[in-house]
C-alpha positions in Angstrom: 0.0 0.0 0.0 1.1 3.2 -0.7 0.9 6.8 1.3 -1.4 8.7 -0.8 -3.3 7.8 -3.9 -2.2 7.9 -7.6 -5.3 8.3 -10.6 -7.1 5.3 -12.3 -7.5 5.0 -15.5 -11.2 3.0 -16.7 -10.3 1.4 -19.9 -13.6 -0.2 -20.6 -16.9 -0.6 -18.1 -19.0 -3.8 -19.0 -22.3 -5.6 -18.1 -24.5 -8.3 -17.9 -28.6 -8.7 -17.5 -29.7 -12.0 -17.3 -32.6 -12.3 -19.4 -35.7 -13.5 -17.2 -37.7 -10.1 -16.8 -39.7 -9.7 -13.2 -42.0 -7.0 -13.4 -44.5 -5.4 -11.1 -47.6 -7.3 -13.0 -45.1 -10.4 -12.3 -45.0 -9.5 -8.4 -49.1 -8.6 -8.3 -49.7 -12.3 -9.6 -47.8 -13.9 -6.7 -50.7 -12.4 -4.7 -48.0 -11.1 -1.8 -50.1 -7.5 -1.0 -48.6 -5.3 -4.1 -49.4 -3.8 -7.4 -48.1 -1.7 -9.5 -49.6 1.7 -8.5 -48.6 0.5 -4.6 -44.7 -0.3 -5.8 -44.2 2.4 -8.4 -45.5 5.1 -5.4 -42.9 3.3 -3.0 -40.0 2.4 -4.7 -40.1 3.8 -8.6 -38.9 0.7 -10.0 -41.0 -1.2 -13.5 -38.8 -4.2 -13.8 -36.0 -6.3 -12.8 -33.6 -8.7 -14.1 -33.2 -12.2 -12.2 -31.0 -15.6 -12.8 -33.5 -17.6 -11.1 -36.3 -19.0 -13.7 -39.5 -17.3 -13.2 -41.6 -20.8 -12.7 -39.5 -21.4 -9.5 -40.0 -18.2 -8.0 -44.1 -18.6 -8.8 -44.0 -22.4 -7.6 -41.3 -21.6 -4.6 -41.1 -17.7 -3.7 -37.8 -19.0 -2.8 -38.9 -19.9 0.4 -35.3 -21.8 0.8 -31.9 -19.7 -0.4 -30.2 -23.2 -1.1 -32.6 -24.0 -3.5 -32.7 -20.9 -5.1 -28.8 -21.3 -5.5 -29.2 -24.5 -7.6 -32.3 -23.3 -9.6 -30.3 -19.8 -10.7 -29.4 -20.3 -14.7 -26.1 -18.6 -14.3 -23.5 -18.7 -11.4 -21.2 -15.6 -10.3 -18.4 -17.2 -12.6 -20.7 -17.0 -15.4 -21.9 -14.1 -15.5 -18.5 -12.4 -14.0 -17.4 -13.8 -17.5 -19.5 -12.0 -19.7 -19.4 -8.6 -18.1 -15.7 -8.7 -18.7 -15.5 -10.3 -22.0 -18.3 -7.2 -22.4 -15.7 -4.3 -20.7 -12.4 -6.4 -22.3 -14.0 -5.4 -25.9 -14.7 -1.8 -25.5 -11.1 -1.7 -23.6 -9.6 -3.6 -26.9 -8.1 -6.2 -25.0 -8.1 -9.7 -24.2 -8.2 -11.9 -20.8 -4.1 -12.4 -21.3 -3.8 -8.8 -21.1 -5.5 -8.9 -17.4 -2.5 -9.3 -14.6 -5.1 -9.1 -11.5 -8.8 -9.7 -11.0 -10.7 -8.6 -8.3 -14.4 -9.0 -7.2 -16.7 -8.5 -4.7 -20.2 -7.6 -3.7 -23.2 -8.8 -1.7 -23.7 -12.5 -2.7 -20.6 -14.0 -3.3 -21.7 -18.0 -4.8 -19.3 -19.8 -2.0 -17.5 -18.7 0.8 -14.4 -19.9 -0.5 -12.5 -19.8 -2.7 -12.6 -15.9 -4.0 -15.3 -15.2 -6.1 -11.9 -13.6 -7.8 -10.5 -16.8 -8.2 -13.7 -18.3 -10.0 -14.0 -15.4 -12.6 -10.5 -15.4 -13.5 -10.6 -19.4 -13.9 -13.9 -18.6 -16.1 -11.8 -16.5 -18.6 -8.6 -18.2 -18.7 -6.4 -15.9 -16.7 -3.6 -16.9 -14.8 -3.1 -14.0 -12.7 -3.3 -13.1 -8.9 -7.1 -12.9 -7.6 -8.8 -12.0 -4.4 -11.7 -10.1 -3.3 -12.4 -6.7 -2.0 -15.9 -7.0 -0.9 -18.1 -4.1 1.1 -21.6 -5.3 -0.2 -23.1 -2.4 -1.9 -19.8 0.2 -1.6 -17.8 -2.9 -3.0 -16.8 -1.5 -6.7 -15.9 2.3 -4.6 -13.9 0.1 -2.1 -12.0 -1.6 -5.3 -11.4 2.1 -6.7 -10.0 3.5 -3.7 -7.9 0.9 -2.6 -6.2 0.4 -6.0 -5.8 3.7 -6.5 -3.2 3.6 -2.7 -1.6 0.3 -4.3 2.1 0.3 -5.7 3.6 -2.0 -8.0 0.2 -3.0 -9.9 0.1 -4.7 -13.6 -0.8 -2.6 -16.1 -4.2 -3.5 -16.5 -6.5 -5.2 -13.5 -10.2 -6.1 -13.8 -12.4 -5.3 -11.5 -15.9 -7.2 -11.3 -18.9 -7.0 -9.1 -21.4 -10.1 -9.6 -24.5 -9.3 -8.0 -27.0 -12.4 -8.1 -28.9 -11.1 -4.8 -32.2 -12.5 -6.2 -31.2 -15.9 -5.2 -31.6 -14.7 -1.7 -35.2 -12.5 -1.9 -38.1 -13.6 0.0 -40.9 -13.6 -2.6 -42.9 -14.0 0.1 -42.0 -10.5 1.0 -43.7 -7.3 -0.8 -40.9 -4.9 0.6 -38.2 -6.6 -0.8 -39.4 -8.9 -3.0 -40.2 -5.1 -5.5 -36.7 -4.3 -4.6 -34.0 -6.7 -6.0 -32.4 -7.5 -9.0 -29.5 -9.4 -10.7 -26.8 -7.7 -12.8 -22.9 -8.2 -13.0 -20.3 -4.9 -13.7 -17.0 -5.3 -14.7 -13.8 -2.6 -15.5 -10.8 -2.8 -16.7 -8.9 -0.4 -14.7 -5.0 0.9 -14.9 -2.6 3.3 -13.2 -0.2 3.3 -15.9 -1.7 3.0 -19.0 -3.5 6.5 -19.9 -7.3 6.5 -21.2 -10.0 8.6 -21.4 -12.0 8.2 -18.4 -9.9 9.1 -15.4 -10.2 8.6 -12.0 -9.6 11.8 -10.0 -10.7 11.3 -6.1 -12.3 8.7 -4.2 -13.5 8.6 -0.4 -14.5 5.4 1.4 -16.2 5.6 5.1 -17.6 3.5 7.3 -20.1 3.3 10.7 -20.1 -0.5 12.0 -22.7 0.6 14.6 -25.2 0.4 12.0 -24.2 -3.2 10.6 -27.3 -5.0 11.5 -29.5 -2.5 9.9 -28.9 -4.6 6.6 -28.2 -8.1 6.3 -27.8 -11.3 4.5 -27.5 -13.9 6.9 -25.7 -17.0 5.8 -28.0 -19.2 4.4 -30.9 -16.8 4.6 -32.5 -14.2 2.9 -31.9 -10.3 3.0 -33.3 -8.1 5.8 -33.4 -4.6 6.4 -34.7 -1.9 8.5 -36.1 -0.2 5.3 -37.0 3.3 7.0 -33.5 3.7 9.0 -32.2 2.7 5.6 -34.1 4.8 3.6 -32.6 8.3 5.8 -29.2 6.7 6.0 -29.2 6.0 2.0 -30.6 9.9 1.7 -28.5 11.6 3.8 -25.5 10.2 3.2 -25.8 10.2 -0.4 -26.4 13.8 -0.2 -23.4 14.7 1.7 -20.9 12.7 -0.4 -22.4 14.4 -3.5 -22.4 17.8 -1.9 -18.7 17.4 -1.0 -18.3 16.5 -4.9 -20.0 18.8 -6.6 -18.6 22.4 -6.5 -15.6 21.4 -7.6 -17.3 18.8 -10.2 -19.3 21.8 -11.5 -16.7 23.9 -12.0 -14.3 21.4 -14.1 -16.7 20.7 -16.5 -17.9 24.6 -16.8 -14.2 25.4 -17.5 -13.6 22.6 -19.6 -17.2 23.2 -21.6 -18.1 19.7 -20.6 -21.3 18.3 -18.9 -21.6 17.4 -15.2 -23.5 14.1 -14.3 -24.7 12.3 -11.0 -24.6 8.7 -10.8 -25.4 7.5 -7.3 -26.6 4.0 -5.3 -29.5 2.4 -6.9 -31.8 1.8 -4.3 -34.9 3.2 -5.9 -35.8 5.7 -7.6 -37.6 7.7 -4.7 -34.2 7.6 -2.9 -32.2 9.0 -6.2 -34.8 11.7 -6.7 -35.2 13.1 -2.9 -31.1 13.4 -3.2 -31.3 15.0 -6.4 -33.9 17.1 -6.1 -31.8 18.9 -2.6 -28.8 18.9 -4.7 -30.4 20.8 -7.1 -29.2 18.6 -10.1 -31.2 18.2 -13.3 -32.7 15.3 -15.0 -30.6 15.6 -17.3 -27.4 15.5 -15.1 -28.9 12.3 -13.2 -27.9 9.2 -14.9 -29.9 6.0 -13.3 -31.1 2.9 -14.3 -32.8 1.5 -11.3 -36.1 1.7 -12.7 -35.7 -1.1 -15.2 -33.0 -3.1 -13.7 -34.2 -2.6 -9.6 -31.2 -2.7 -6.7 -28.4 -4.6 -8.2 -26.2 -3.7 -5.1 -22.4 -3.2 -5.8 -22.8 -3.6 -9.7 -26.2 -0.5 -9.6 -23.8 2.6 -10.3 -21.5 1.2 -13.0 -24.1 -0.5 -14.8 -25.2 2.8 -15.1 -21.6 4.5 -16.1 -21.4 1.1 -18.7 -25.3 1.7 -20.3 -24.1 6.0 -20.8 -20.4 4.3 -21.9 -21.0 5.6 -25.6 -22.2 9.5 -24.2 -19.2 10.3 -22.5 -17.6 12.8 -23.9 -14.6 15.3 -23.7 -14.5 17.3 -20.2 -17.5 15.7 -18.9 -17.3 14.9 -15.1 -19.3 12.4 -13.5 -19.7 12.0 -9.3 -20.3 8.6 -8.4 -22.1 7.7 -4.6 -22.3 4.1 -3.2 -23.9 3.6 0.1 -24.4 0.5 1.8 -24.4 -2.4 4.2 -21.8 -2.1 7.2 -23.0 1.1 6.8 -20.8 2.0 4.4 -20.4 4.7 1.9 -17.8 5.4 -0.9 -17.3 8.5 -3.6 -15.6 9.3 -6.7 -15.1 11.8 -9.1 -14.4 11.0 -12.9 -13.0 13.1 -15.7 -13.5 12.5 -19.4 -10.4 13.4 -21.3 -10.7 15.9 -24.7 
């Protein structure tokens, strides 16, 4: 570890959607108290992605996490995988570029080995893997922590596999209208110049809150969802307040555009923090709507989905918050 930090370079941003669609006519047939109007006033979200098949969920509601684990079409490896096969092409490189592979987020598939290790065996690399997990804050925990390493290879992939369905009650309206499955991956450097740099990161925690969210092993996800809720609010707010001056005025000098990316938790949460930061819709970039909380792999899937509107001098403030409580910040520069 070094002193002080040194900028990231993000060569490529990638993702993967598994393809079975739950939507909020989906959740009103499972007869569990909700309907549209009731989750669309709550939470904001239309539709989610999920790797479990959409007969077991009707026939099961996943009453048991183990057997939700064997149902799900895709593992973490899997769809690891194809998020960096998708980042590795936009990068224009291969997995035998890659020299160190990291992962992390809420669900890893086994306790051991790292869900690092796994990926990396998916794509063929022979290369030093471990995880850097902090649930929801996990791909801002990667960034920062890179970004104080010394003596890294050029190029290191970063991937945040987030499966969570496999652990939602669908016996449970408030976070059964919640979840849903999506996998991020990066190809970072801190040698190789590209044109999305990363400028700052922050990374904070309060372990007095740690029960408030939870994923017990072998269980499902719990949460106190109103002491969540203000956590998620305020503490977004005050990372992206801390941000954005300075985020405002590099992309007004440089004639750019300034965008918000933060956790997505749903879209009521996004819009309260938005709305007091006085940020536009068009500044706020979020996906939560159709894709639903996809934990550590919510904000990039975001940056990946805009990948192609980046352009010269924009600058884009990225917020995680999440379980532990944690929280994590960044601020990225697009190159002319």
């Amino acid at each position: 570890m070094a002193d002080g930090p040194q900028p990231l370079f993000i060569h490529g941003v990638g993702c993967f959607h598994p393809e079975n669609v739950i939507d909020n006519r989906f959740l009103q047939e499972l007869d569990i108290g909700t309907d549209e109007a009731w989750i669309l006033e709550r939470v904001g979200i239309h539709e989610r992605r999920t790797v479990l098949p959409l007969d077991y969920i009707r026939q099961t509601r996943n009453a048991d996490v183990r057997a939700g684990q064997e149902a799900a079409l895709y593992g973490n490896a899997e769809t690891g995988r194809r998020a960096a096969l998708h980042a590795l092409g936009r990068a224009g490189l291969t997995p035998a570029d890659i020299g160190m592979v990291i992962a992390g987020g809420c669900t890893p598939g086994m306790s051991i080995p790292a869900e690092a290790c796994q990926i990396a065996a998916a794509l063929g690399i022979e290369a030093m893997a471990f995880d850097i997990s902090s649930a929801c804050t996990s791909f801002g925990a990667q960034l920062h922590l890179l970004s104080r390493m010394r003596g890294l290879p050029p190029y290191v992939l970063v991937v945040n596999a987030e499966n969570t369905t496999r652990v939602v009650d669908y016996a449970d309206r408030a976070t059964a209208v919640l979840w849903g499955d999506a996998t991020t991956a990066a190809v970072i450097s801190a040698e190789v110049p590209a044109r999305l740099r990363v400028v700052t990161t922050t990374l904070a925690s309060s372990p007095a809150g740690w029960s408030s969210v939870t994923i017990p092993r072998g269980g499902h996800f719990v949460q106190d969802g109103n002491q969540v809720q203000r956590f998620a609010i305020k503490t977004t707010l005050e990372c992206a307040e801390a941000l954005l001056p300075g985020a405002r005025a590099r992309a007004r000098h440089g004639g750019g555009r300034l965008r918000f990316i933060g956790h997505q938790a749903n879209l009521m949460m996004l819009e309260a923090v938005t709305r007091r930061a006085e940020l536009d819709d068009d500044q706020h970039w979020h996906n939560v709507e159709r894709h639903g909380n996809t934990g550590a792999a919510g904000a990039p899937s975001v940056l990946s989905g805009r990948w192609d509107e980046l352009a010269a001098h924009d600058v884009i403030v990225l917020v995680q918050v999440g379980s532990g409580l944690t929280w994590s910040s960044m601020q990225l520069e697009v190159a002319a």
